[in-house]
C-alpha positions as CSV (number, residue, x, y, z in Angstrom):
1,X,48.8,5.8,-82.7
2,X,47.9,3.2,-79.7
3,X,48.1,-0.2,-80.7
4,X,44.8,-2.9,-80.2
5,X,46.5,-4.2,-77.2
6,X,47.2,-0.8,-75.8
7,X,43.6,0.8,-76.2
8,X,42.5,-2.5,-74.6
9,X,44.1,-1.9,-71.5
10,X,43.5,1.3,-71.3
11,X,39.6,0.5,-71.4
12,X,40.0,-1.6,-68.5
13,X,41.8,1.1,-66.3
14,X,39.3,3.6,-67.5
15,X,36.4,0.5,-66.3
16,X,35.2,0.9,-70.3
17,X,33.0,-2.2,-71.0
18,X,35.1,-2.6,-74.2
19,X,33.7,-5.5,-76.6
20,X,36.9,-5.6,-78.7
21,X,39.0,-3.5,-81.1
22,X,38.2,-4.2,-85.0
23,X,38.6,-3.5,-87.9
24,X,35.6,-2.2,-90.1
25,X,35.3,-5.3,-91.9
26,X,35.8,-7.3,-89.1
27,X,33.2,-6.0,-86.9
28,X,30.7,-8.7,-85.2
29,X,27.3,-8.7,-87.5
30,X,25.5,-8.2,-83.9
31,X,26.4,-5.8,-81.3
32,X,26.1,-6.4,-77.8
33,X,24.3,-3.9,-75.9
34,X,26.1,-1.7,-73.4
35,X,29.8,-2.5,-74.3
36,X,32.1,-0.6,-76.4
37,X,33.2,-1.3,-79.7
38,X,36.7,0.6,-81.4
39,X,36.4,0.6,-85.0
40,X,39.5,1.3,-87.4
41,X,38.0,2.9,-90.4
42,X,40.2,0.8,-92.7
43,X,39.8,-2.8,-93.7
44,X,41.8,-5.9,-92.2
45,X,43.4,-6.3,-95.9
46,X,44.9,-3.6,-98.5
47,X,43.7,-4.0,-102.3
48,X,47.0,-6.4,-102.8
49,X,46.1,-8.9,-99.7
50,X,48.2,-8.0,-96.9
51,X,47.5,-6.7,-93.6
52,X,46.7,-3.2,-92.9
53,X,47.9,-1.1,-90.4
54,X,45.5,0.6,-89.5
55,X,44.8,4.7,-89.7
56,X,42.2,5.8,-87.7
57,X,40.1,4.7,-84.6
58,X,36.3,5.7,-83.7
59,X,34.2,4.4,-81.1
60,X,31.0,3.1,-80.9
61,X,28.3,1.8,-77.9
62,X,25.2,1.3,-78.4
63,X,22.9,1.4,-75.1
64,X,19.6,-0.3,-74.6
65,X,17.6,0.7,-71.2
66,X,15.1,-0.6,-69.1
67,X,11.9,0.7,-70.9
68,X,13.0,-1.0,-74.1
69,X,14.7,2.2,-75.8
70,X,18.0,1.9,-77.9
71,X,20.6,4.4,-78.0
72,X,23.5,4.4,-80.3
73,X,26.3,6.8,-79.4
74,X,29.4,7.2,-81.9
75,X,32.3,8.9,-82.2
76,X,34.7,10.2,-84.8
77,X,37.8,12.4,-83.4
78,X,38.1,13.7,-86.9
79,X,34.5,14.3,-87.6
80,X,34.3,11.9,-90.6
């Protein structure tokens, strides 16, 4: 699995407006509009208080245009 660091550089190759790598409890209360977001599906602690790992990535943008609409897109590799 890519690390934080390495899916961060990769967005930047790619030109991906990437907002940040998090995990799920971890994620900002308010998105910003048109930028990425990669979201580990576990949370930043285990049940006993020590850092998780993480298991598995998904993405999420969520777009707002020019007439006002909002659109968010997300992705689960696994379907989940």
């Amino acid at each position: 699995m890519l690390t934080d660091y390495q899916l961060e550089e990769l967005s930047k190759k790619m030109d991906i407006p990437l907002e940040g790598v998090f995990f799920k409890d971890e994620l900002p209360q308010k998105l910003a509009y048109n930028r990425s977001y990669i979201i580990n599906l576990q949370n930043s602690l285990d049940e006993e208080g020590n850092q998780n790992q993480g298991t598995h990535y998904t993405a999420l943008q969520v777009n707002k245009y020019l007439d006002g609409r909002i659109e968010p897109i997300y992705f689960d590799p696994f379907g989940r």
